[in-house]
Every structure is written in structure tokens, then in C-alpha cells.
N, C-alpha and C positions, 0 to 999 in steps of 0.2 A: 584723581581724588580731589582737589583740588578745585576741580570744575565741580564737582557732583555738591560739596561743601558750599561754594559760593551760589549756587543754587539753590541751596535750601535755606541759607539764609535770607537771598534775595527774596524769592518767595515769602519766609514770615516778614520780613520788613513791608514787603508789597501788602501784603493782608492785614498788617498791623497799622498801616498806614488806611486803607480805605474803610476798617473798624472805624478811625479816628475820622476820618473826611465824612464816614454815614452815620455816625453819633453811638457808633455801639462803641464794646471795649474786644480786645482781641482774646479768643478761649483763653482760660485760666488754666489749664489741663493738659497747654502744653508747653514742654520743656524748651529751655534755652534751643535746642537742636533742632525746634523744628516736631517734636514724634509728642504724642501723646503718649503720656504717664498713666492717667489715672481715670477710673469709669465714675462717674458724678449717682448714679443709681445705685452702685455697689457698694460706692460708700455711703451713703443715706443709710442704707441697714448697716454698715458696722457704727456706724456712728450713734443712731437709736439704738445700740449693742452697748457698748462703750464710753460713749459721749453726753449724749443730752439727760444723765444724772446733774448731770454742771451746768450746760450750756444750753439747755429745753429739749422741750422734742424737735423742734424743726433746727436748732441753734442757733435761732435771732432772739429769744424770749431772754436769754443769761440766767442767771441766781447763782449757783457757789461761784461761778465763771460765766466770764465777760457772754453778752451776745456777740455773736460772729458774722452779724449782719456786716455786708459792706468789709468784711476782711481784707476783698484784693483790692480794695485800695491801702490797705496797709504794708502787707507780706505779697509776693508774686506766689506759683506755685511753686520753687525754690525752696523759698524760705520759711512757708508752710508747711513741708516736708522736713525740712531742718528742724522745725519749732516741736514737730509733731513727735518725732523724734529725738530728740532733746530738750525737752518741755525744762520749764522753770517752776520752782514749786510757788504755788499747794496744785499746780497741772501733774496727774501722775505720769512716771515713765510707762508706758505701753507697748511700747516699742524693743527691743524684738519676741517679749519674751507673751505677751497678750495681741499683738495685730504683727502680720507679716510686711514684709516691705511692701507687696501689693497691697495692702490692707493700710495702709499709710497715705501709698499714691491716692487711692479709692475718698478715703477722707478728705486729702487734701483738695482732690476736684471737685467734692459736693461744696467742703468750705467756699473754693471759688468759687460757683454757683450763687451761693447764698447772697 
């Protein structure tokens, strides 16, 4: 187990390093572990659902809430999932009772995107 773990870290450090060595950034989308969270399309519509009342239609335009351009250099998708999920007001709570956990991830990877 052991091996399998230090594996899959190796690997994202290897990926995250040639992101950084070819001037891209590493997906947003996925998790400390290595596994994708969240489908960046999927959320796009819960977020035109839900979201761009505050944040535009595309969520870089802002008005009641921030534009969410350039997010992941703020938050990773971690903490974007945390935020989404335990938002600070006047962000309403959404979570669990209006978008499901997947419904969260989904967000969270379009935000990275953005």
C-alpha cells in the first residue's frame, strides 16, 4: 500500500512539476490524492443554476459577489470545496440542502477553470 501511495504522489509531483517547467498550471480538479473530484461542464450548468445571480453568467463579470476570475490562484480545489460549502455571508449556504456533494465538486472544478 505503501508503494501504490508513494506512486501516486510521485506521479502528481512529476506532473506538477512539468506544468510548472511548460508554463501551464497543474488541473484544478484534482485532489490532494491524485483522483479527480469534479467535472468542470457539469458544473458550469449548476452554477448558471445557482451561482451567476452574484457572480455573472460566466463568473468573472462579479456584481452582488466577487468575479471568480483567476480563483485558483487564490483557493486550490480543497479550499474551494470548503468555501463552497461553508460560504461566509452574504454567500448563501447551498450545500447540502440545494447542490449535492457532487454538485459542489462540479462547481468547484469550473471555478478552477475560470
Amino acid at each position: 500500500m505503501r508503494t501504490a501511495t508513494f506512486r501516486v504522489l510521485l506521479a502528481v509531483a512529476l506532473v506538477t512539476i512539468a506544468c510548472v517547467a511548460c508554463g501551464t498550471e497543474a488541473p484544478q480538479n484534482v485532489a490532494a490524492s491524485g483522483t479527480a473530484v469534479g467535472e468542470p461542464e457539469r458544473g458550469k450548468t449548476t452554477f448558471a443554476a445557482n451561482c451567476a445571480v452574484c457572480h455573472g453568467a460566466t463568473g468573472t463579470e462579479g456584481g452582488v459577489g466577487p468575479s471568480l476570475h483567476d480563483e485558483r490562484r487564490r483557493m486550490d480545489m480543497v479550499d474551494t470545496i470548503s468555501w463552497i460549502e461553508d460560504p461566509e455571508p452574504p454567500m448563501p449556504e447551498l450545500y447540502p440542502t440545494v447542490l449535492s456533494k457532487q454538485d459542489v465538486q462540479d462547481v468547484a472544478a469550473y471555478v478552477g477553470s475560470l
